[in-house]
C-alpha positions in Angstrom: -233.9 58.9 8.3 -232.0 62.1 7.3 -234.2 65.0 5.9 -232.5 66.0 2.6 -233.8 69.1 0.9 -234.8 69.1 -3.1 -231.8 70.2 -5.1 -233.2 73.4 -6.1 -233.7 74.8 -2.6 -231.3 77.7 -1.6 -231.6 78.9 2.0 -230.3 82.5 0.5 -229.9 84.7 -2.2 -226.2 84.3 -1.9 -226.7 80.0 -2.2 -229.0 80.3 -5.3 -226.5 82.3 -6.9 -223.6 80.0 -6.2 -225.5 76.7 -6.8 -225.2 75.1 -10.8 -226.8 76.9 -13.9 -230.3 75.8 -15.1 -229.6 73.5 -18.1 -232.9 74.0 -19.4 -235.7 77.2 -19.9 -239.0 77.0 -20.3 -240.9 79.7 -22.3 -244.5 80.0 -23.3 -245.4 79.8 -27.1 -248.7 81.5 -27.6 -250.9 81.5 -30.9 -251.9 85.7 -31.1 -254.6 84.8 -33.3 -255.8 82.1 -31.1 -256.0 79.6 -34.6 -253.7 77.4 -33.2 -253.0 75.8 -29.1 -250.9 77.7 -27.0 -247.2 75.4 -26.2 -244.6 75.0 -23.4 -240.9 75.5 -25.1 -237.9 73.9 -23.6 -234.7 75.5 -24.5 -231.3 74.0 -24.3 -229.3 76.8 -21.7 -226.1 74.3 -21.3 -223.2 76.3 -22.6 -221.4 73.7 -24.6 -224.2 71.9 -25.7 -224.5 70.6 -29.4 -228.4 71.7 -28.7 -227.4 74.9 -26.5 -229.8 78.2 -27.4 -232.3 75.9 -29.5 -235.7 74.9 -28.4 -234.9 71.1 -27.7 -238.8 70.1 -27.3 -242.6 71.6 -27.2 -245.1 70.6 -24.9 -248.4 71.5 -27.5 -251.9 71.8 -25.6 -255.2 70.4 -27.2 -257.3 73.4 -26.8 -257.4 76.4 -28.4 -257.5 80.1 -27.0 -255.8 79.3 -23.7 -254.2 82.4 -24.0 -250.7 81.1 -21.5 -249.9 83.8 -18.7 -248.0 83.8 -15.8 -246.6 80.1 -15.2 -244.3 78.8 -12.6 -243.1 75.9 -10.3 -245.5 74.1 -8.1 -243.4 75.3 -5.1 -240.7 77.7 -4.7 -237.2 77.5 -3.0 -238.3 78.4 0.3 -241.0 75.6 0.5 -238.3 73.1 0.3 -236.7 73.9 3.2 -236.6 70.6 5.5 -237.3 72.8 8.4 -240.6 73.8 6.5 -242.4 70.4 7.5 -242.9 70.0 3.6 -239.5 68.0 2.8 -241.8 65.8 0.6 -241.8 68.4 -1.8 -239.5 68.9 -4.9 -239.7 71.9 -8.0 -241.0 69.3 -10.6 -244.6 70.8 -11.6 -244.5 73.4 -14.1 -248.3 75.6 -13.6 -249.3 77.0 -16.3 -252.8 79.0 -16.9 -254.8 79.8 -19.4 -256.2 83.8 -19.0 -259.3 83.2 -21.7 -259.9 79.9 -21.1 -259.4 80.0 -17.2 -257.8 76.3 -18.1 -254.7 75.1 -15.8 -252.0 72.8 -17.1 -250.2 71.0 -15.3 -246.6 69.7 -16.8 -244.7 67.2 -15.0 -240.9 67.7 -15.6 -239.8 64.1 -14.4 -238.3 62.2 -15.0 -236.2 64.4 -17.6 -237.0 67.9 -17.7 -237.0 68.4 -21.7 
């Protein structure tokens, strides 16, 4: 069996650059007055795209005063690498914490990413 890295791992700078544009963003959505759930955004990034600069779906919590900060992928390019010992992993878990509420989301981006 052939070790094949997730798609999103680039062994350099130079790779990451070269490799295909995100189709989609995420961005946080927070509620300054804490009277409504903090949300995950997904925008449409696809130049081309019928959809392309729009927010194509939100990901609302249930809980206010999460206050979002800081989020990211469950594992970053370089813990992809085959040659890591972790080739079971793939950029698919989007981490997102709550500051007040010391809350952590967890939002699975499969099996589509919107």
């Amino acid at each position: 069996m052939g070790m094949r890295p997730d798609p999103t791992f680039h062994a350099s700078p130079r790779l990451a650059m070269d490799a295909p544009a995100e189709e989609f963003a995420y961005t946080l959505l927070l509620s300054p007055d804490l009277s409504q759930p903090d949300a995950l955004a997904v925008i449409d990034v696809k130049p081309g795209s019928p959809t392309y600069s729009q927010v194509v779906h939100t990901v609302p919590v249930p809980n206010k005063g999460d206050e979002f900060h800081h989020f990211g992928w469950n594992a970053c390019s370089s813990a992809l690498s085959p040659l890591t010992g972790h080739a079971f992993l793939e950029r698919r878990y989007l981490i997102i914490p709550g500051m007040r509420s010391s809350r952590i989301y967890i939002v699975d981006t499969k099996p589509h990413p919107t």
